[in-house]
N, C-alpha and C positions, 0 to 999 in steps of 0.2 A: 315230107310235105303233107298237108290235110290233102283231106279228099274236098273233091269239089264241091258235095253237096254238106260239107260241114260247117258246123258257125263256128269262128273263131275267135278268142276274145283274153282280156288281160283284166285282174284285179289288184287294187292293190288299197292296205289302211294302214293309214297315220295315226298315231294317239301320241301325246305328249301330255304333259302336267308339268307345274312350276308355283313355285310360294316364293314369296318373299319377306322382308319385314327389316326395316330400318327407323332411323330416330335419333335425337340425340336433344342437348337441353343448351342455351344460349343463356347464362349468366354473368350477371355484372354485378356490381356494387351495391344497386340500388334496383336489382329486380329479377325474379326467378321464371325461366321462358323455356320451355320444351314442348316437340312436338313428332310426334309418330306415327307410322304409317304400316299396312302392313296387306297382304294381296294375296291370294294361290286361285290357279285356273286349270281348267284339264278342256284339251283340245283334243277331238275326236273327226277324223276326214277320211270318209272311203270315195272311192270310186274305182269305176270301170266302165270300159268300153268293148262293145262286142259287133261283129261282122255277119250277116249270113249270107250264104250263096248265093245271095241275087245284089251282094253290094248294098243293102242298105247297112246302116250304122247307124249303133244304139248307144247312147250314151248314158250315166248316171253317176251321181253324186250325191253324199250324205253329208253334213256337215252338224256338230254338235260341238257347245260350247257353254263352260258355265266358269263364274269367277264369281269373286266373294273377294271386299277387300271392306278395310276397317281404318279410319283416322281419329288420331285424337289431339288435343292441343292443348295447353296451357298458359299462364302469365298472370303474374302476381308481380306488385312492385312501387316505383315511387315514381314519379313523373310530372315534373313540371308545378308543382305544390298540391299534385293530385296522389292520393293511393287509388288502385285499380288493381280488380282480378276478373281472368276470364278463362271458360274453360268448356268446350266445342269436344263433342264426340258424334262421330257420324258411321255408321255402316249402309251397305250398299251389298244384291245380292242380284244377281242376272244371270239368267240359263235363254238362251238359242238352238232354234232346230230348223235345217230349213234342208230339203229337198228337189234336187236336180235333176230335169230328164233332158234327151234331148234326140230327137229321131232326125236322120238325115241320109238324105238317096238321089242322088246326083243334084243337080241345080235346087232344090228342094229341101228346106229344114222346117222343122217347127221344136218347140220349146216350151215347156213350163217348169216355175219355182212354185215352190210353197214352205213359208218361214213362219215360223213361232217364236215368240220370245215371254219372257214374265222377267218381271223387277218386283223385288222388295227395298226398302232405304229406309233408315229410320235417322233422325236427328235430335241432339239434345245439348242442350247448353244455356251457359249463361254469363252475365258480366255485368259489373258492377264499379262506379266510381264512386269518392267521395275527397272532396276536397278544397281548394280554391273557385276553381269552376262550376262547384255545384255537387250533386249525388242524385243518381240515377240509376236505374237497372232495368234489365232485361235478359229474359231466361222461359226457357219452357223447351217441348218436346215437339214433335211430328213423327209418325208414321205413319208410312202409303204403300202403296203398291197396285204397280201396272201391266196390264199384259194388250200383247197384239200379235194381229196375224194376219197374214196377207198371200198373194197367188202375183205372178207375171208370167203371162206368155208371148210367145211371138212366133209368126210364121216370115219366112224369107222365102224368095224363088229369084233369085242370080236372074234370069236369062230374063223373066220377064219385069224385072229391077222392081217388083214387087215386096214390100214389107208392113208388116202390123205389126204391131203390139198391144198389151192392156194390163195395166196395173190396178189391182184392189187390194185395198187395208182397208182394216177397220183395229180399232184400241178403246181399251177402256178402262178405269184406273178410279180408286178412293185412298182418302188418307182422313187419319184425325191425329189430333193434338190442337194445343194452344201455346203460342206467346203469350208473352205479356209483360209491358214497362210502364217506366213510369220515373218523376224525380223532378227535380228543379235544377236550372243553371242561372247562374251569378256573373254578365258580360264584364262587372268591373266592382267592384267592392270601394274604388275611390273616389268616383264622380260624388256628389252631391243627392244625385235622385240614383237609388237603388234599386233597379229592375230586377226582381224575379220573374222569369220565365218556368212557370210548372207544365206539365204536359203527362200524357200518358196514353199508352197505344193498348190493342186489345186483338189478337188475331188467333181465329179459332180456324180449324180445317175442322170437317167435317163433310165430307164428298165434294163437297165446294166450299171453296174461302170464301171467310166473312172478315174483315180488318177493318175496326175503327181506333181513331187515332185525335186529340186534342189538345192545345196548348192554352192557357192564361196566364196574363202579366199582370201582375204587380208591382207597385212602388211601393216600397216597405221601408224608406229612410226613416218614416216616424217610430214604429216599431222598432226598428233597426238600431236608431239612436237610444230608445229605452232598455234594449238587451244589451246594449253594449255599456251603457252607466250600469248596470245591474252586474254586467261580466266582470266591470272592472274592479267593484266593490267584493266579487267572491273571489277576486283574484287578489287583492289587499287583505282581506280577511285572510286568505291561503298563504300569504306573504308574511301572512303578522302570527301566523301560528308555525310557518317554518324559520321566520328567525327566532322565535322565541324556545324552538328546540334546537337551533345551530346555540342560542345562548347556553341552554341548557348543560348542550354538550360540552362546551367553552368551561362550563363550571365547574363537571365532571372530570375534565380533564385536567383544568387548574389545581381543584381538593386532590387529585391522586399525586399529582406533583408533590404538592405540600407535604401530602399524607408520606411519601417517599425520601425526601427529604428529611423529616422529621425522624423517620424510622433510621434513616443513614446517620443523624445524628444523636440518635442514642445510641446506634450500637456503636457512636465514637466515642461517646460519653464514659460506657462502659469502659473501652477499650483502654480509653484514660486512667479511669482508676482502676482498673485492672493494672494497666503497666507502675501506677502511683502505688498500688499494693507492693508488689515487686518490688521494685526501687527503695520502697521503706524497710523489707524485707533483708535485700542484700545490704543495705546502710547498715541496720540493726546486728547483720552478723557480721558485718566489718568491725563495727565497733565492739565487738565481745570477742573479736578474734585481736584486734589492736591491743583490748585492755587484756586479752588472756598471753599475751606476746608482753606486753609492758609490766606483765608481773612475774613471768616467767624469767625476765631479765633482770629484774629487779632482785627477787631469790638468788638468780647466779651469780649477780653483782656480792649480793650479800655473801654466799658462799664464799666466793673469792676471797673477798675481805677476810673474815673470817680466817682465810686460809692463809691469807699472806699474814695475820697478827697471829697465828699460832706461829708461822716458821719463822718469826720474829722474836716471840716469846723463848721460842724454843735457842733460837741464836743469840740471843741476850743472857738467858742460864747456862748458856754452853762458855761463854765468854765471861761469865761471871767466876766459874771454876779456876778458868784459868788465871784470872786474878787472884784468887784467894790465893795466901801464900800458903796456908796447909798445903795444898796443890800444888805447893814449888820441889818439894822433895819428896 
């Protein structure tokens, strides 16, 4: 057990830290969309409480914290007979410090904080349409930065249902960059009277905003009707020089046909009297093998003959003998 005239007392600190970072991209058919996010913080918390031998109680806490996070975005795409692109990047930077007392002795408290903070942010981006609706943009940057500080206290006393308090801050903060847009939008391109609405904005920081901003309308059907006889005439001109190379090509394509053709028919050509050489070839030595066969036979014929009137010849003198009558004894 402490002794009695000791102060007694418990402390105790926290810290933790954490990051993060996610994202991802949403596409379609007709248009490219991502966006990202990303954060890390470190938390710092003490405290303690302490007793001394006469019962009061002292109290304290420290508390610190800073985080830092970062966004960015995208989109690119078609929509609606409009193209459009946009593209948003932002950062953000914050640190806190704030300080806790707190004294207390029976029915009796009193109390004070005291808190710091500071901010950085910065922004930049831009987006742009064109198309059915019109064409316009706007884009630019800002950076700032804030800081504040402040005190609260308060006293209590229970028994006599007595309480105060008092809050003071004070802050203070600059930033620069500029926006900046501007463009014309088109409500209907098919009515009769064609309103142009043009406009353009203008926004500067610089320790304090300054933003002006302005639109004017026009009827531009007169105009409107002369660019469009003008468009349609470069558009006929663009028409009479792309079919006169769709002919072109037509022609190209025809000559190589022919040219193809032509070529397949001489080498049939060839092939003809090629095979008419041949064919006169084998004719011509048929027939000198026919006439060398017809005279080879003709010889053997002769031979024969030949052979059958000698053993005739020779049968008839044989038979002649023996007619003679000398030959009879």
């Amino acid at each position: 057990m402490p002794e009695a005239n000791q102060t007694t007392g418990n402390e105790n600190l926290n810290a933790e830290a954490n990051a993060n970072a996610e994202g991802g991209t949403n596409n379609t058919d007709t248009s490219l969309n991502g966006e990202y996010r990303a954060g890390a913080g470190i938390y710092v918390n003490a405290q303690g409480e302490w007793t001394d031998p006469n019962g009061t109680v002292l109290r304290g806490q420290a508390l610190m914290s800073a985080e830092a996070n970062a966004s960015a975005k995208y989109g690119v795409g078609y929509r609606d007979g409009n193209l459009y692109a946009e593209a948003v990047a932002e950062a953000r930077l914050r640190a806190e410090v704030a300080l806790k007392a707190e004294i207390e002795n029976g029915d009796n408290a009193a109390g004070v904080e005291l808190y710091a903070y500071a901010e950085l942010y910065a922004w930049a981006g831009g987006e742009a349409n064109v198309g059915t609706d019109g064409c316009w943009f706007e884009g630019g940057a800002i950076a700032g930065a804030k800081a504040g500080a402040g005190t609260k206290t308060y006293y209590t006393n229970e028994a006599l249902g007595v309480a105060a308090t008092n809050n003071t801050s004070v802050s203070a903060g600059a930033q620069v960059g500029a926006t900046i847009g501007g463009g014309y939008q088109v409500p209907d391109w098919n009515k009769d009277s064609k309103p142009i609405t043009i406009g353009g904005s203008v926004n500067l920081a610089l320790i304090v905003g300054v933003k002006t901003e302005g639109t004017v309308t026009v009827d531009v059907d007169p105009a409107y009707d002369a660019i469009v006889e003008t468009n349609n005439k470069i558009i006929k001109a663009a028409d009479d020089v792309a079919e006169k190379l769709r002919l072109e090509e037509k022609a190209k394509a025809a000559q190589k046909l022919l040219d193809d053709a032509a070529e397949k028919l001489r080498l049939e050509e060839n092939a003809k009297a090629a095979q008419k050489l041949l064919d006169d070839a084998a004719a011509e030595t048929k027939r000198q093998a026919d006439n060398a066969a017809r005279e080879l036979q003709r010889q053997a014929d002769n031979a024969a003959e030949a052979l059958r009137l000698q053993e005739a010849a020779d049968a008839l003198k044989k038979a002649g003998k023996k007619i003679n009558p000398k030959n009879w004894f």
